[in-house]
Backbone as CSV, one residue per row, in Angstrom:
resi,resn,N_x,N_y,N_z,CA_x,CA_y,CA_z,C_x,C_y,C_z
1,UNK,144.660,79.571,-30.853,145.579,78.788,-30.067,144.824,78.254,-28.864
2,UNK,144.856,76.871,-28.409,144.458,76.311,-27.672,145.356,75.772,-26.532
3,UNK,145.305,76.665,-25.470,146.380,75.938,-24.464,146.078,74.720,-23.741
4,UNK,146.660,73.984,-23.036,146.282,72.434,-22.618,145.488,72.752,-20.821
5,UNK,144.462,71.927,-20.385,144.323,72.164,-19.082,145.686,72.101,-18.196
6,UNK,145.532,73.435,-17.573,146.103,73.414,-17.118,146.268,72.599,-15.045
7,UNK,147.094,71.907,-14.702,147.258,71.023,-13.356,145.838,71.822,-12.562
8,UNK,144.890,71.371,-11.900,144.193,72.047,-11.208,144.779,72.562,-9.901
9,UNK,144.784,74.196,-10.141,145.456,75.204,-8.913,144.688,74.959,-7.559
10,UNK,145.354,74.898,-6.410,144.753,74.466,-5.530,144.062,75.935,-4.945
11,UNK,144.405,76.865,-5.201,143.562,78.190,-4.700,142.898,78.775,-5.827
12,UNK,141.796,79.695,-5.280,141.242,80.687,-6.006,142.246,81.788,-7.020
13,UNK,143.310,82.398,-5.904,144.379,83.100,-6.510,144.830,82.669,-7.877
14,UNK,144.996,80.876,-7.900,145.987,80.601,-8.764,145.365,80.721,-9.830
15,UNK,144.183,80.157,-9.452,142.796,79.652,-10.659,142.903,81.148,-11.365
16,UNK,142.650,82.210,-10.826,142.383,83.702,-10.870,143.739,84.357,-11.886
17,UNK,144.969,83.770,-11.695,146.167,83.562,-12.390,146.418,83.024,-13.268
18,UNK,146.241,81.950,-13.384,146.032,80.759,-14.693,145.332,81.687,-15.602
19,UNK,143.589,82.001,-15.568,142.993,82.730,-16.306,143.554,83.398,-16.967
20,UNK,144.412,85.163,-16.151,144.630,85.886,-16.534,145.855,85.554,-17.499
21,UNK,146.661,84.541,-17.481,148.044,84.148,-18.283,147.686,83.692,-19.430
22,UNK,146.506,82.859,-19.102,145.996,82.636,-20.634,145.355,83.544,-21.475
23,UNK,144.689,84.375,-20.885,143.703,86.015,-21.961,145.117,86.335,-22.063
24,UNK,146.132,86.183,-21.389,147.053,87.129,-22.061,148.095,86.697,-23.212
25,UNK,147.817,85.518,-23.303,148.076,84.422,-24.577,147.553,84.446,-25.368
26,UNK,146.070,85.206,-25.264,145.203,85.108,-26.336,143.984,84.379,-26.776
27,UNK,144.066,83.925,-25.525,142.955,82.519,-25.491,141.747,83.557,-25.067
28,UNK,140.735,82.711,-25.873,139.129,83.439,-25.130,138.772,83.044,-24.146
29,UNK,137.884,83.936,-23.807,137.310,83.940,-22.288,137.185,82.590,-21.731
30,UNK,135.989,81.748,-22.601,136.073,80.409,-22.359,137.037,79.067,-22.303
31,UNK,137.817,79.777,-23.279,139.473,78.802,-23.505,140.805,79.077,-22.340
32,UNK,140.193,80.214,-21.616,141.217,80.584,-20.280,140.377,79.762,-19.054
33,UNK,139.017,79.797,-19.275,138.362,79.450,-17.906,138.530,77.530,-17.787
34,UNK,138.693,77.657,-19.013,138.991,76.050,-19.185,140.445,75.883,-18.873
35,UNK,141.279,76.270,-19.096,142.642,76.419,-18.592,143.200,76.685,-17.559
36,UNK,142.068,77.504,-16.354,142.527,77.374,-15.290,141.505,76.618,-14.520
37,UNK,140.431,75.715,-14.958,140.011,74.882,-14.138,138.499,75.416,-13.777
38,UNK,138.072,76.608,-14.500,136.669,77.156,-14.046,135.783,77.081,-14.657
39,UNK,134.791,77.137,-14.789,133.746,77.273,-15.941,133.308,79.151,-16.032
40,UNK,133.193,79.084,-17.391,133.112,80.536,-17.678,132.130,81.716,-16.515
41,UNK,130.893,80.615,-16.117,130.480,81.741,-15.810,130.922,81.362,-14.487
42,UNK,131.963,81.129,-13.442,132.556,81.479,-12.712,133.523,82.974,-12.936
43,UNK,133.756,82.818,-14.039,134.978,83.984,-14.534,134.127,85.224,-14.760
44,UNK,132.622,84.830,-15.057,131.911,85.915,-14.947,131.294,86.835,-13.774
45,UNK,131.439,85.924,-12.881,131.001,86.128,-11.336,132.195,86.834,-10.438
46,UNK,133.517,86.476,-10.617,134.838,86.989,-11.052,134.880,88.336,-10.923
47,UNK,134.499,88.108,-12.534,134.311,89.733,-13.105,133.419,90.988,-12.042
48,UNK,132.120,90.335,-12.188,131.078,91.098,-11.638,131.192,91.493,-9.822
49,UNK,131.946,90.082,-9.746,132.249,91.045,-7.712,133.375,91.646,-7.424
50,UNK,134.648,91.614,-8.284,135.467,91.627,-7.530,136.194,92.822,-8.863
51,UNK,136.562,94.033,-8.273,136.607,95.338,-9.164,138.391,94.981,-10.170
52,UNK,138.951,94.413,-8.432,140.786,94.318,-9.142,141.081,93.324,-10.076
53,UNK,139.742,91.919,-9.958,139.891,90.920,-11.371,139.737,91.632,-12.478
54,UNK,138.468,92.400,-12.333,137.846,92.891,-13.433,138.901,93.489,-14.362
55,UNK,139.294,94.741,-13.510,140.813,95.535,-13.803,141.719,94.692,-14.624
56,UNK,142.335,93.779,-14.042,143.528,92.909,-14.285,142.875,91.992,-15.782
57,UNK,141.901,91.809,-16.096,141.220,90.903,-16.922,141.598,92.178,-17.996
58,UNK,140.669,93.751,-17.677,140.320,94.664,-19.193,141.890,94.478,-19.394
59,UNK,142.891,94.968,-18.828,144.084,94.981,-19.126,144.567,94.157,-19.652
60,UNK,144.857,92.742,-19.168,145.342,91.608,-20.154,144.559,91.715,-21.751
61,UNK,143.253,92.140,-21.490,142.184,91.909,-22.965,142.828,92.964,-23.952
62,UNK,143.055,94.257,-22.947,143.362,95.100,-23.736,144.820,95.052,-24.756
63,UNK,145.478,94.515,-23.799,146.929,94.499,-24.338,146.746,93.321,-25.600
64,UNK,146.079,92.064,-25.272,146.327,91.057,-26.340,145.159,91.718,-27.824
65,UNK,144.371,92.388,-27.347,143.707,93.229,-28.529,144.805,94.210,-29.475
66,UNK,145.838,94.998,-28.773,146.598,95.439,-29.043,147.458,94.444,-29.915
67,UNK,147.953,93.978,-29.480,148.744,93.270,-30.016,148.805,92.287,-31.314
68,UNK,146.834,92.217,-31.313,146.538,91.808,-32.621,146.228,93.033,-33.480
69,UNK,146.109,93.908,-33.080,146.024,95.056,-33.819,147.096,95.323,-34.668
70,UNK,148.085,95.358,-33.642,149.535,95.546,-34.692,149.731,94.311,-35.685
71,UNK,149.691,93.206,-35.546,150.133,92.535,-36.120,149.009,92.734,-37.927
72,UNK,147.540,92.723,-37.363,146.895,93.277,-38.512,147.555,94.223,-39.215
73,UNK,147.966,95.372,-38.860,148.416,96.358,-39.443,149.995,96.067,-40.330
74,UNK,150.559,95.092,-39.561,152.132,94.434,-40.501,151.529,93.650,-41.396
75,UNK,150.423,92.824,-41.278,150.172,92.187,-41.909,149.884,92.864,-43.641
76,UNK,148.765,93.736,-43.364,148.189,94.951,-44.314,149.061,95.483,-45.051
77,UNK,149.973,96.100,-44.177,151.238,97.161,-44.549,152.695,96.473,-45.450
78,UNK,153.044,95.408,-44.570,154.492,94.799,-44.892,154.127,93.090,-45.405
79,UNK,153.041,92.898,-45.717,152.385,91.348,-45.842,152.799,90.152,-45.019
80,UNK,152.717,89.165,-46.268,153.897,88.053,-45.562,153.866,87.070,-46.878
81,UNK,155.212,86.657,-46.140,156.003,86.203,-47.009,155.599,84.793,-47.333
82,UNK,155.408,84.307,-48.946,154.638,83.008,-49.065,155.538,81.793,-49.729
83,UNK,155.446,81.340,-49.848,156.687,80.032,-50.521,156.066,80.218,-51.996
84,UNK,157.206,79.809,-52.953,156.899,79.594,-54.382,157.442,78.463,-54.844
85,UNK,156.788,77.585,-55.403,157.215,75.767,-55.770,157.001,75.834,-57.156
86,UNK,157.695,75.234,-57.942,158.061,74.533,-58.794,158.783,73.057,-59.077
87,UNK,157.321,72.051,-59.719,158.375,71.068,-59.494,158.411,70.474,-58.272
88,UNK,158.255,70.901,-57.085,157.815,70.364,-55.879,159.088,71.050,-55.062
89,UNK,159.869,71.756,-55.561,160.762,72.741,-54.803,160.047,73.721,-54.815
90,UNK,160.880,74.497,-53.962,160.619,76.244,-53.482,161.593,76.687,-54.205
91,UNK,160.677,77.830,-54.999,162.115,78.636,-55.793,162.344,80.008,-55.966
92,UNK,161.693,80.283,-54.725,161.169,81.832,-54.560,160.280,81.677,-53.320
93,UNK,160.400,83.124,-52.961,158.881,83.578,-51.885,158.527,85.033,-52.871
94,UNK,157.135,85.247,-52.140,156.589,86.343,-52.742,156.089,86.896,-51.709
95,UNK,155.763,88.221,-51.668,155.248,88.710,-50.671,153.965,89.234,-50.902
96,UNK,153.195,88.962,-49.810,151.766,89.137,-50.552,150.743,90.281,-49.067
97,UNK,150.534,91.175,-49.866,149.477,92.183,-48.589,148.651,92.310,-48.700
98,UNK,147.569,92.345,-47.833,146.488,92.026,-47.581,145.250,93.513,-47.668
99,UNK,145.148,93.568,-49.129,144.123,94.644,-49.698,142.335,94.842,-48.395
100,UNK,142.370,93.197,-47.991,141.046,93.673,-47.681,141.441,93.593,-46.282
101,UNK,142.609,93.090,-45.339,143.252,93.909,-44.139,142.928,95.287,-44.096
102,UNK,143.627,96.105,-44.970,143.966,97.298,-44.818,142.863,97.922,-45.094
103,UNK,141.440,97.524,-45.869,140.516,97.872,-45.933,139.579,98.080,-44.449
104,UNK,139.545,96.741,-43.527,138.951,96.893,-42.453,139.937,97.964,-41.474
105,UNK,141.242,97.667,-41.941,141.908,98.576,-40.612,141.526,100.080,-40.820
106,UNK,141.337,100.769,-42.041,140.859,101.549,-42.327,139.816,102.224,-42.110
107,UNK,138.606,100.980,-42.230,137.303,101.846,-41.987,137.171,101.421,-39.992
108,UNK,137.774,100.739,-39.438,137.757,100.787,-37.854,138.643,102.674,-37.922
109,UNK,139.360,102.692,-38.077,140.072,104.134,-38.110,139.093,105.451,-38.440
110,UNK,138.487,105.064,-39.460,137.808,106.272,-40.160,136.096,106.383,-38.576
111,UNK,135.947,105.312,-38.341,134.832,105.129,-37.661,135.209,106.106,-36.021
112,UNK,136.457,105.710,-35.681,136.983,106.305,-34.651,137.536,107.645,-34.666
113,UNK,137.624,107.889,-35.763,137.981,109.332,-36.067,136.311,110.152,-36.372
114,UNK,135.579,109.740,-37.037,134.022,110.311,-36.568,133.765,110.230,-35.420
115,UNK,133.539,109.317,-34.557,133.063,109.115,-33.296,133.742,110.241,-32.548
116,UNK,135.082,110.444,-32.837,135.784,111.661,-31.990,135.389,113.033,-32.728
117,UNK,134.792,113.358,-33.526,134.923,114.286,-34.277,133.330,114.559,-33.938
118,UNK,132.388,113.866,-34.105,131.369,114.109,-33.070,131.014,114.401,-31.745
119,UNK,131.835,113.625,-31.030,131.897,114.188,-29.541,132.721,115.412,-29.688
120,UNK,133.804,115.729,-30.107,133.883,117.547,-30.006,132.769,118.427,-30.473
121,UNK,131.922,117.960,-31.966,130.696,118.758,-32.265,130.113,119.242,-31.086
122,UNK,129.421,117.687,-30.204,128.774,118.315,-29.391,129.005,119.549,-28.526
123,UNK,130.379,118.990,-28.009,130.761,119.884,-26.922,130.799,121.364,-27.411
124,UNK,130.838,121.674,-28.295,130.717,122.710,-28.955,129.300,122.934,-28.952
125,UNK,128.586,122.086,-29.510,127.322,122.401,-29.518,126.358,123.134,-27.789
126,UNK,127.037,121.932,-26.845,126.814,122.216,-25.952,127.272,123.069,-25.011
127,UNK,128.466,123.768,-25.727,128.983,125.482,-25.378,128.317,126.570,-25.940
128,UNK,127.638,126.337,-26.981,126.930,127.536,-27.699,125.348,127.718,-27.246
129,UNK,124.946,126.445,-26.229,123.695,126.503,-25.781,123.629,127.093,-24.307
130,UNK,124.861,126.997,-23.578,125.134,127.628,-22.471,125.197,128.712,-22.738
131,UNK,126.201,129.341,-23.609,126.045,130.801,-24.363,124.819,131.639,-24.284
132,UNK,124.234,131.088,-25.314,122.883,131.613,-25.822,121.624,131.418,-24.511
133,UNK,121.952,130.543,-23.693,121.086,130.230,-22.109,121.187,131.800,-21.537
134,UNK,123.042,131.918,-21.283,123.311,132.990,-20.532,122.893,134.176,-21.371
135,UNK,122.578,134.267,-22.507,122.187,135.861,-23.146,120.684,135.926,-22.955
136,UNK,119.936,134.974,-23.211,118.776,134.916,-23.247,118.541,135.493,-21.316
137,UNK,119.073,135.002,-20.292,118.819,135.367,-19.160,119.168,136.706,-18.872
138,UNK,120.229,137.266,-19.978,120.646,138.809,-19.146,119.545,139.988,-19.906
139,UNK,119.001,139.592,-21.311,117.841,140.372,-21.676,116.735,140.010,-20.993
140,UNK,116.305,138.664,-20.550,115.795,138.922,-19.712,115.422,140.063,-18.329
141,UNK,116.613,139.920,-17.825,117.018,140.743,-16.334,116.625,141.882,-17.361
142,UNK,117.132,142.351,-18.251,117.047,143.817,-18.859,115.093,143.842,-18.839
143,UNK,114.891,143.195,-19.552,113.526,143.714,-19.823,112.621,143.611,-18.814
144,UNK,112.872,142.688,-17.750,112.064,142.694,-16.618,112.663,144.101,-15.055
145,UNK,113.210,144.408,-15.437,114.119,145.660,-14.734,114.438,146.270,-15.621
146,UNK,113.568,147.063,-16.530,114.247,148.511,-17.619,114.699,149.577,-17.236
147,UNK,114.854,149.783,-15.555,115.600,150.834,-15.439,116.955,150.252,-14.688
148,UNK,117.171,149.508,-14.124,118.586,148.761,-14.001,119.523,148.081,-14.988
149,UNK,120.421,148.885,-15.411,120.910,148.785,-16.224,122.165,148.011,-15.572
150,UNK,122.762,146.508,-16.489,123.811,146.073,-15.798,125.039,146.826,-16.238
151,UNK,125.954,146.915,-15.221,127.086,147.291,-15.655,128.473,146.264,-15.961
152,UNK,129.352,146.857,-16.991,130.523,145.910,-16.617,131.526,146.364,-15.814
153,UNK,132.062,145.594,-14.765,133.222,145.434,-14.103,134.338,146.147,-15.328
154,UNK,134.683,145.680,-16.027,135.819,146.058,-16.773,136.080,147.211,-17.952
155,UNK,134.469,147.477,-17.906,134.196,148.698,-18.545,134.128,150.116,-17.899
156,UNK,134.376,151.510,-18.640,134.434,152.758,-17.508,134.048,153.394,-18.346
């Protein structure tokens, strides 16, 4: 979708507004900066100084990412609905879903479910090395002091 230039905003604010209304329409980076009157790498300069554009930008990105997300997923799941002609009439719809949709929505899923399933490995991993740090240091203490024996607090 291509929105039309939009009236040139007489402030930074508006310009800064315009942008964000359009990412949140869906327009790309470059198709918003054109819409509110900027050239992209103004919107990049934007980005890079100023923390609350930045903010306000991931958010609009995020939400219209979202939002194509779902619609992928109706698409995949519940299809859509196609006209059927005969004759040069419509004499039917069919509904048709999208095998290789549900294929990509799938392996983005399966990818994010490893990626999480690895970062717990580690952390695990990197609990059992603290572990084994702290045992390795208390035989230490033992063997370098063989007659100080540690005691436990909770033991009698």
């Amino acid at each position: 979708m291509t929105l039309p230039p939009a009236a040139s905003p007489p402030g930074r604010a508006a310009r800064r507004q315009a942008y964000l209304i359009a990412r949140a329409a869906g327009e790309t980076r470059s198709g918003a900066a054109a819409f509110a009157g900027v050239s992209p790498s103004t919107v990049r300069r934007w980005s890079r100084t100023d923390p609350a554009f930045r903010d306000a930008e991931t958010a609009v990105t995020t939400g219209a990412l979202d939002a194509l997300e779902a619609e992928a997923v109706r698409r995949a799941l519940h299809g859509v609905e196609k006209p059927v002609f005969r004759g040069g009439e419509q004499v039917a719809t069919v509904t048709e879903l999208s095998d290789g949709l549900l294929t990509l929505l799938l392996k983005q899923r399966w990818a994010e479910r490893e990626t999480e399933r690895a970062a717990r490995q580690r952390t695990g991993l990197q609990d059992m090395e603290r572990l084994r740090r702290a045992l390795y240091e208390k035989l230490a203490r033992q063997i370098l002091a063989p007659g100080a024996e540690e005691t436990d607090p909770g033991a009698e």
